[in-house]
N, C-alpha and C positions, 0 to 999 in steps of 0.2 A: 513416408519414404525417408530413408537416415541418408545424411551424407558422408558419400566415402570419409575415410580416418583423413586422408591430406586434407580433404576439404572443408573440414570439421576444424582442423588446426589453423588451416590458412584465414576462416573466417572468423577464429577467435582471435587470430593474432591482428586483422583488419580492425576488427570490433574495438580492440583493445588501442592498436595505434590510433582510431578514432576519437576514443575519449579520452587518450592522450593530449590529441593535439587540440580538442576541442579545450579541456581544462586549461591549455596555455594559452590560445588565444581568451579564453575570459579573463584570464590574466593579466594578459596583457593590453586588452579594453579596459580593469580594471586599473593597474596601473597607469596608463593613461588619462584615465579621466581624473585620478588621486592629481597627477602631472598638473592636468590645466585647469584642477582645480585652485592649487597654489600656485600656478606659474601667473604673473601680472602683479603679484600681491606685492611685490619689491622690496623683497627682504633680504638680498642676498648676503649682506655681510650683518655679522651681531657680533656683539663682546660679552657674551656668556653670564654669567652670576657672579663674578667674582672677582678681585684685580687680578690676582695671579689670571684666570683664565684672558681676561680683558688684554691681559699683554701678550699672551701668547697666541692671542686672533688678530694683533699686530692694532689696535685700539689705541685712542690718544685718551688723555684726561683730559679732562676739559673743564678748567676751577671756573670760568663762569658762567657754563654749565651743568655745573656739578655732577657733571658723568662721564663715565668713558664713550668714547664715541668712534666708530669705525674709522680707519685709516681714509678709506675709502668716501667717506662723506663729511670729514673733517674740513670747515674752512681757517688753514691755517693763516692764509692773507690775513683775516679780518682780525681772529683772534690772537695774533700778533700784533694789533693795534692798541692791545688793553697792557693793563700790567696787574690781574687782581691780586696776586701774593704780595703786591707792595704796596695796594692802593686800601688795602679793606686788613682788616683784622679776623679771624674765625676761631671760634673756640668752642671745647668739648661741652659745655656746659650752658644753660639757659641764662643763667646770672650774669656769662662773660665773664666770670673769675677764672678760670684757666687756657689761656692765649694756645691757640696748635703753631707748632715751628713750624716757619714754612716747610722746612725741608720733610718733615711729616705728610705736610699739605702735600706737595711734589710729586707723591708718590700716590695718591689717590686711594689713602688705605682709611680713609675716616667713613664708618658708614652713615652717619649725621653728624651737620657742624653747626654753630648759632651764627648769627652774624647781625649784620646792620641791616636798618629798614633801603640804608644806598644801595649798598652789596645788589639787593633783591630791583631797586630800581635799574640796576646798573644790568644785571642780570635778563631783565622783561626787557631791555634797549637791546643788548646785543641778540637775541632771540627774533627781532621782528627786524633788525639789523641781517640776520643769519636768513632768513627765509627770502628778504627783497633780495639780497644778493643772490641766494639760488634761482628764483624767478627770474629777477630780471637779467642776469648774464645767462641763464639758459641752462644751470650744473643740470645732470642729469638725474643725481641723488642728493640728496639730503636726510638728515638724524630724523626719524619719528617723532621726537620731542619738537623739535622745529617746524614739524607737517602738522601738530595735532592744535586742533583752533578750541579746544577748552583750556589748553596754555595760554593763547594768547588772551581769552575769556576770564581765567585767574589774573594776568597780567593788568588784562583793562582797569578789573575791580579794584585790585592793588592801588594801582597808578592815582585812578581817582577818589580813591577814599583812603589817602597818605596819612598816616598816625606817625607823627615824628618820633613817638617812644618805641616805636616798632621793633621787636625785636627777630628778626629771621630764621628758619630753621630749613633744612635743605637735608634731603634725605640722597643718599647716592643711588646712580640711575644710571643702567647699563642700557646703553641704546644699541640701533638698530639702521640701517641704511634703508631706505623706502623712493620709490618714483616718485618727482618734483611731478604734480601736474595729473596723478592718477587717478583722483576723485572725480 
């Protein structure tokens, strides 16, 4: 038995709004579960690949440590307490034969600099410096660099097996804002 023409029409346009609306909601099950798959992950803020981009996601540098670092998870209390442009020396080359101007350094456009084996002592102190202060006053973010405990695992090895000839090399590193306390 055929159905009448309206009814022929009315039921493919039903059929059709059906697998309309069905395709959206898998979509949007879909994009939801994409949502909570990354939501908790605590990445909200990054400074991209590059200084120019680092400054235009509003990023600080951060000379000691040698990255730019989200506005947003920047402690500038503490690292206002160093002075490494005047305390350390950094240059382009392994040898130390050619000094970078501060004012070079300032701008955070070096994408590897040499330095001293202090520089790097000085550098593993404000890092575990940077981490107690987010724990213990309670920040609610902190740089991925500062959350990551094979830093501090390089730092330890550093520390205790101190080679006074030491020469340092530090690669620039665009961080990331992450939840104090998420693991």
């Amino acid at each position: 038995m055929s159905l009448p023409k309206e009814s022929r029409w009315q039921h493919a346009l039903k059929s059709t709004a059906f697998k309309i609306s069905l395709a959206l909601a898998t979509l949007l099950l879909l994009l939801l579960a994409l949502l909570s798959a990354f939501a908790g992950k605590g990445n909200p803020y990054e400074c991209g690949n590059s200084p120019i981009e680092a400054v235009s996601k509003n990023c600080h540098f951060d000379l000691l440590a040698f990255a730019w670092v989200p506005i947003q998870c920047f402690d500038a209390e503490l690292s206002s307490a160093y002075d490494p442009y005047h305390d350390f020396e950094f240059f382009y080359d392994r040898n130390r034969t050619r000094q970078i101007p501060i004012r070079e350094l300032e701008k955070g456009i070096n994408p590897r600099v040499y330095t001293s084996g202090k520089y790097h002592r000085t550098h593993c102190t404000y890092a575990w410096q940077t981490l107690q202060r987010a724990v213990l006053r309670g920040y609610g973010l902190s740089d991925n660099k500062t959350l990551n405990a094979g830093h501090y695992d390089h730092c330890s090895y550093y520390l205790i097996n101190i080679d006074p000839n030491y020469r340092a090399r530090f690669h620039m590193e665009y961080l990331h804002c992450e939840r104090v306390g998420r693991k």
